[in-house]
C-alpha positions as CSV (number, residue, x, y, z in Angstrom):
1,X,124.6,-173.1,-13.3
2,X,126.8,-170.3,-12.7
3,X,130.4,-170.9,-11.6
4,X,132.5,-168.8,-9.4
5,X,135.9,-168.4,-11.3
6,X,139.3,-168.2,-9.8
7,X,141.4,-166.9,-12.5
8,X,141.3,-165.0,-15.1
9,X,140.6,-166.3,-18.5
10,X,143.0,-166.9,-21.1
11,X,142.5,-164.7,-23.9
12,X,143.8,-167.4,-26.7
13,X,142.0,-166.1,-29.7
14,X,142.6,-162.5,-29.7
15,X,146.1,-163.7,-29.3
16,X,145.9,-165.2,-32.3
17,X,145.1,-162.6,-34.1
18,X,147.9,-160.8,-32.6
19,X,150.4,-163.9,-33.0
20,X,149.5,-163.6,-37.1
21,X,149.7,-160.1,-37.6
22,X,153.2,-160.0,-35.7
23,X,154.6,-162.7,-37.9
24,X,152.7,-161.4,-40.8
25,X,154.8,-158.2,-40.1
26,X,158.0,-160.2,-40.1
27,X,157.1,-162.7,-42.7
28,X,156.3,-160.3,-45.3
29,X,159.2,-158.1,-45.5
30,X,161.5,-160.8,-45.0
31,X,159.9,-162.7,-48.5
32,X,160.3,-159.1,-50.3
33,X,164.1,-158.7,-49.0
34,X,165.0,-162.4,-49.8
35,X,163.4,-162.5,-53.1
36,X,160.9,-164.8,-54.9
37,X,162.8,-167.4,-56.7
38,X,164.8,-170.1,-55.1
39,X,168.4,-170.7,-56.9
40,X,169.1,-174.3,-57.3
41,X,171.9,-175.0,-54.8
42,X,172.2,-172.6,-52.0
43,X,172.6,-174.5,-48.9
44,X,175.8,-174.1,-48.2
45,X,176.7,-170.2,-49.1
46,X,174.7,-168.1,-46.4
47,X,173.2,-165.7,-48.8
48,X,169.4,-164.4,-48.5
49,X,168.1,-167.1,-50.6
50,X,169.4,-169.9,-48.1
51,X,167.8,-167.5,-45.2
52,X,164.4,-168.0,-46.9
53,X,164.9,-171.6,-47.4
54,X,165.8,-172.4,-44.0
55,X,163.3,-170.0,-42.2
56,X,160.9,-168.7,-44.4
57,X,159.6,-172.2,-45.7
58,X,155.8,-172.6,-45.4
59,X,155.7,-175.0,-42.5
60,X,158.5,-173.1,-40.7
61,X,156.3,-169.9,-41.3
62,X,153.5,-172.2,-39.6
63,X,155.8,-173.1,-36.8
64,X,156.5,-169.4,-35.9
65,X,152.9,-169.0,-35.7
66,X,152.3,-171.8,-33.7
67,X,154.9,-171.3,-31.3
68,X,154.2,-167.2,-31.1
69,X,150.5,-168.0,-30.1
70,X,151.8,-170.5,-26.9
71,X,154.3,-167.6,-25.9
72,X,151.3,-165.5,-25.5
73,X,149.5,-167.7,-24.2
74,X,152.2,-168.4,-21.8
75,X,152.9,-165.1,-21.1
76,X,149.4,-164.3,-19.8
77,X,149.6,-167.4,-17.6
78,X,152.7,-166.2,-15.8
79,X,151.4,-162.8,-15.5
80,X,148.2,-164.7,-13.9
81,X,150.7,-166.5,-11.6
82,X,152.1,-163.5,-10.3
83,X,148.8,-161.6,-10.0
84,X,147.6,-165.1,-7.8
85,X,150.6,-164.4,-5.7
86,X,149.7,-160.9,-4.8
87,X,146.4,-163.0,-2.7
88,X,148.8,-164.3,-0.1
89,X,149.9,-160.6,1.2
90,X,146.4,-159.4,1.5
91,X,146.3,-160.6,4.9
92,X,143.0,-162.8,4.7
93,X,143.4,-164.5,8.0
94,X,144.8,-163.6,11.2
95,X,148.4,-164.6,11.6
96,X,149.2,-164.1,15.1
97,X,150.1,-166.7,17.3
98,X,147.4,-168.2,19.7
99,X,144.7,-166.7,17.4
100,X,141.8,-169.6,17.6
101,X,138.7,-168.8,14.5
102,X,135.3,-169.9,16.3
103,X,132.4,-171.1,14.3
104,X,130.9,-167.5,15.1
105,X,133.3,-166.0,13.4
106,X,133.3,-167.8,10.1
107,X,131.1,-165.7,8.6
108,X,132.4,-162.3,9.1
109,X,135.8,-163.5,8.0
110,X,134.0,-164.9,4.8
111,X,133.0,-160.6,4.3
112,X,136.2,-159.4,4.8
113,X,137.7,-161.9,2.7
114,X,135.1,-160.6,-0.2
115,X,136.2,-156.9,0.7
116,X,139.7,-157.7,0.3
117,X,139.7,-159.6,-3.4
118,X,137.3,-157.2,-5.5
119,X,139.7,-157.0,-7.9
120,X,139.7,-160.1,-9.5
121,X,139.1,-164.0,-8.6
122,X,142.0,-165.6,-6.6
123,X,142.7,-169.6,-6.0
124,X,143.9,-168.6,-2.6
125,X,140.3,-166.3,-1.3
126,X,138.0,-169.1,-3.3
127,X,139.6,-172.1,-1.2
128,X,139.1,-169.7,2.1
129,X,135.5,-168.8,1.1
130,X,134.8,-172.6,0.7
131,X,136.2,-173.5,3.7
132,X,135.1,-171.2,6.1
133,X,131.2,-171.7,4.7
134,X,131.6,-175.6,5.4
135,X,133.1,-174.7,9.0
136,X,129.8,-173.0,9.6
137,X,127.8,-175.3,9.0
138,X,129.2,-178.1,10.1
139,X,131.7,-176.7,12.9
140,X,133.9,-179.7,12.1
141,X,138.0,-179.1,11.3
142,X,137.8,-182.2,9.2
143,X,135.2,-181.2,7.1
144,X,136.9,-177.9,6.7
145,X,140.5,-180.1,6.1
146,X,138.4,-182.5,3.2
147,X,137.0,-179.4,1.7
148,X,139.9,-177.6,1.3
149,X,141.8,-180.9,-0.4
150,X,139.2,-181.0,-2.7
151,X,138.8,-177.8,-3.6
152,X,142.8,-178.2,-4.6
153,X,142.4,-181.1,-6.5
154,X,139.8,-179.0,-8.3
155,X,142.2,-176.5,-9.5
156,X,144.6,-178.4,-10.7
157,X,142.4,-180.3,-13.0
158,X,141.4,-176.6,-14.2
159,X,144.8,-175.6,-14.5
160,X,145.7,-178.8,-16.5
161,X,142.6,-178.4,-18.4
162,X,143.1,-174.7,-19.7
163,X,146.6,-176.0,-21.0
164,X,144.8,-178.2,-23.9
165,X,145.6,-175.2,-26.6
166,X,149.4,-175.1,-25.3
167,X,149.9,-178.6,-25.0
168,X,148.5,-179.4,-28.8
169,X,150.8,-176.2,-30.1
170,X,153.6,-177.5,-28.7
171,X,152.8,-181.3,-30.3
172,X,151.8,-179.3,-33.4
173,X,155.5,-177.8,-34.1
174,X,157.0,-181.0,-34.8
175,X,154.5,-182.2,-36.8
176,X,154.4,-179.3,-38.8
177,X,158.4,-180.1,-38.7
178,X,158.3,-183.6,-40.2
179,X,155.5,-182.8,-43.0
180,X,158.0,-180.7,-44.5
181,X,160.5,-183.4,-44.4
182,X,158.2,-185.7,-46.0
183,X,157.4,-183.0,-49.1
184,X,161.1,-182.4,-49.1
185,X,162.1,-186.2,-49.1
186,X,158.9,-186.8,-52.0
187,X,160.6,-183.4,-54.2
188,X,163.9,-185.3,-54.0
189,X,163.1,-188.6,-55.0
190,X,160.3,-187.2,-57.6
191,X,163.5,-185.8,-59.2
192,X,164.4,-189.1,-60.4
193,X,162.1,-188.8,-63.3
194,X,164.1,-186.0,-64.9
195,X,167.5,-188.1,-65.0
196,X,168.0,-187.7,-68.1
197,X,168.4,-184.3,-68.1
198,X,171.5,-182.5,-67.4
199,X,173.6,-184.6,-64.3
200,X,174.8,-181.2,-62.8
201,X,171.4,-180.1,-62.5
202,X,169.8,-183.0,-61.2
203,X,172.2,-183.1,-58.8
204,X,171.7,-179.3,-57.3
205,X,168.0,-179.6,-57.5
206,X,167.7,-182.9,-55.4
207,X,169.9,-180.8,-53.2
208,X,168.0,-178.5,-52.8
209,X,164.8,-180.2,-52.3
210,X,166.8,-182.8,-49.6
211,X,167.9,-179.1,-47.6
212,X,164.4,-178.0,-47.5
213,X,163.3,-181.6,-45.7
214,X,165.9,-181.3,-42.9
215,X,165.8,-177.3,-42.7
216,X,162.0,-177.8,-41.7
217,X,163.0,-180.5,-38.7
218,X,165.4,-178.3,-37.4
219,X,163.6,-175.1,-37.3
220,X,160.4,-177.3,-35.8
221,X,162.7,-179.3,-33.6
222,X,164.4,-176.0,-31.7
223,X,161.0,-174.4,-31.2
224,X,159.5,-177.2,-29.7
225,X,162.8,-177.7,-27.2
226,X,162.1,-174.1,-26.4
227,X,158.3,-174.1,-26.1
228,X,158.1,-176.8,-24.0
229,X,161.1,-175.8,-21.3
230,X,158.5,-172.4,-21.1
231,X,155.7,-174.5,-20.8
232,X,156.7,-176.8,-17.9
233,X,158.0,-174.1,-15.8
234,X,154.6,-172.6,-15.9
235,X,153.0,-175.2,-14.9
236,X,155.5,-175.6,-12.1
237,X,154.6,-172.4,-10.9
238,X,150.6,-172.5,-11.3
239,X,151.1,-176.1,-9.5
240,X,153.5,-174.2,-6.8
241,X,150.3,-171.8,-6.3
242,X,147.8,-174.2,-5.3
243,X,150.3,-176.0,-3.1
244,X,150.8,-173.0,-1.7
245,X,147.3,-171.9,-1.2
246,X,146.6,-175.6,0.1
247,X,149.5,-175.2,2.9
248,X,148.4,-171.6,4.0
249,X,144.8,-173.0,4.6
250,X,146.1,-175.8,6.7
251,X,148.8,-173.5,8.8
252,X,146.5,-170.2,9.1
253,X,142.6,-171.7,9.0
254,X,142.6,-175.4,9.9
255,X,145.1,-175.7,12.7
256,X,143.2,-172.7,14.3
257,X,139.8,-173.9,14.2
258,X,138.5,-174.5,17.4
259,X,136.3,-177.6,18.2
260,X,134.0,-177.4,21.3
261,X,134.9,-179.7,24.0
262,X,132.2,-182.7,23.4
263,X,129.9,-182.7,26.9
264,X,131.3,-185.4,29.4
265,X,130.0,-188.6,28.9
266,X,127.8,-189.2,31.8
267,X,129.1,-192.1,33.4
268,X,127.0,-195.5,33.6
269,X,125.2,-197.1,36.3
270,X,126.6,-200.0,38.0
271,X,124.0,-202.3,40.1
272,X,125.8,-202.5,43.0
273,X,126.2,-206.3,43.6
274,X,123.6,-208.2,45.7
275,X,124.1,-209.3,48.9
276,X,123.5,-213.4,48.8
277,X,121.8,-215.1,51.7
278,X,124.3,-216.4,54.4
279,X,123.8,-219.8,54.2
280,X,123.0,-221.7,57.2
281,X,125.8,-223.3,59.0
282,X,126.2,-226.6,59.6
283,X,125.6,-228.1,62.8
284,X,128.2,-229.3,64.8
285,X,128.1,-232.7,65.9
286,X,129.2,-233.5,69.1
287,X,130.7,-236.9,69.9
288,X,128.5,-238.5,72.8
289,X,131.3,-239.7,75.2
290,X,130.9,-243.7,75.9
């Protein structure tokens, strides 16, 4: 059953590809400039071997994926926001005041309204078309009001739904964050096997392995404050759209429909009352004088 859409898709998996040949790009020629082999205690001088272990690690490598996909992901949604925007300039409905929209002329501002948005699917034009098909059927400004309430409602749940990529990126980051705590934390203690060995060496290496544990948290921790702040602000602003798109339908379609005056009731017929029989007076009895 075909759907009429009112957005544009979200392109998430050529983005991907883009998101790992960008940090591929970046990834790569970082490695060669840091070198290949870790020294044993570098986390306190900032030299190119501490740069690789705090940013080029692999789950911070995963992290800058993860986060570089949701930017783009992100990026196209705003852009989508501000293309929906463009729908409420078009000038889809007459705006002038005192302007009442008969039944009859429903259907012609349906065609305009198709004329208007051929270049792409809009929220705003979809919730018009919807409502202005029920008001001609039906001829009723509460159908049209229930229609267009719904029809929000329905895209918001497709707005929250086409975030399900985002929203498991952004719970991703962290994750990938404390997993390389954990292998950190395991290195450190798995040193304890080798105390024997040289005490100034032991030393450096579970150093080493203890910087690597929180240098993953951080990294992950910092993207993940960042991704989310971008991600809530879009969806304040794809929410703000349908709002929107909700309020201009009630100020410039429902509040100008016009109902038909229903036909006067005709009024009842009341039996006029009957007339009761006069009862028969009684005599009057006249004292016989003695």
């Amino acid at each position: 059953m075909s759907m009429t859409p009112t957005h544009r898709p979200t392109r998430e998996w050529p983005l991907l590809i883009l998101t790992l040949a960008l940090i591929g790009a970046i990834v790569i020629p970082c490695l060669n400039w840091t070198g290949g082999q870790e020294p044993a205690n570098t986390y306190i001088t900032w030299t190119p071997e501490r740069i690789r272990r705090l940013l080029l690690g692999p789950e911070q490598v995963l992290s800058f994926i993860c986060f570089t996909w949701a930017g783009f992901i992100l990026l196209g949604r705003y852009g989508e926001v501000r293309r929906q925007r463009k729908a409420f300039d078009f000038g889809l409905l007459p705006t002038d005041e005192g302007v009442r929209i008969l039944p009859e002329d429903a259907r012609p501002l349906q065609r305009k309204i198709e004329q208007l948005t051929t270049r792409g699917p809009y929220i705003l034009a979809n919730m018009l078309r919807l409502a202005l098909g029920k008001y001609a059927v039906s001829r009723s400004s509460s159908d049209v009001s229930q229609t267009v309430a719904m029809q929000a409602e329905v895209e918001q749940g497709r707005l929250v739904s086409s975030m399900a990529t985002v929203h498991y990126l952004a719970w991703a980051i962290p994750a990938l964050g404390f997993v390389g705590t954990v292998r950190g934390l395991g290195a450190g203690l798995g040193m304890s096997a080798h105390i024997d060995a040289e005490l100034q060496t032991f030393i450096e290496q579970t150093t080493g392995h203890l910087a690597t544990a929180f240098d993953t948290t951080f990294v992950a921790l910092i993207l993940s404050l960042v991704l989310m702040f971008v991600v809530h602000t879009v969806q304040r602003d794809e929410e703000q759209v349908v709002l929107d798109s909700q309020g201009y339908c009630l100020e410039h379609l429902v509040n100008r429909l016009y109902d038909p005056e229903s036909l006067p009731v005709a009024s009842a017929h009341v039996p006029e009352p009957r007339s009761e029989p006069a009862r028969p007076r009684p005599a009057t009895i006249t004292r016989i004088p003695s």
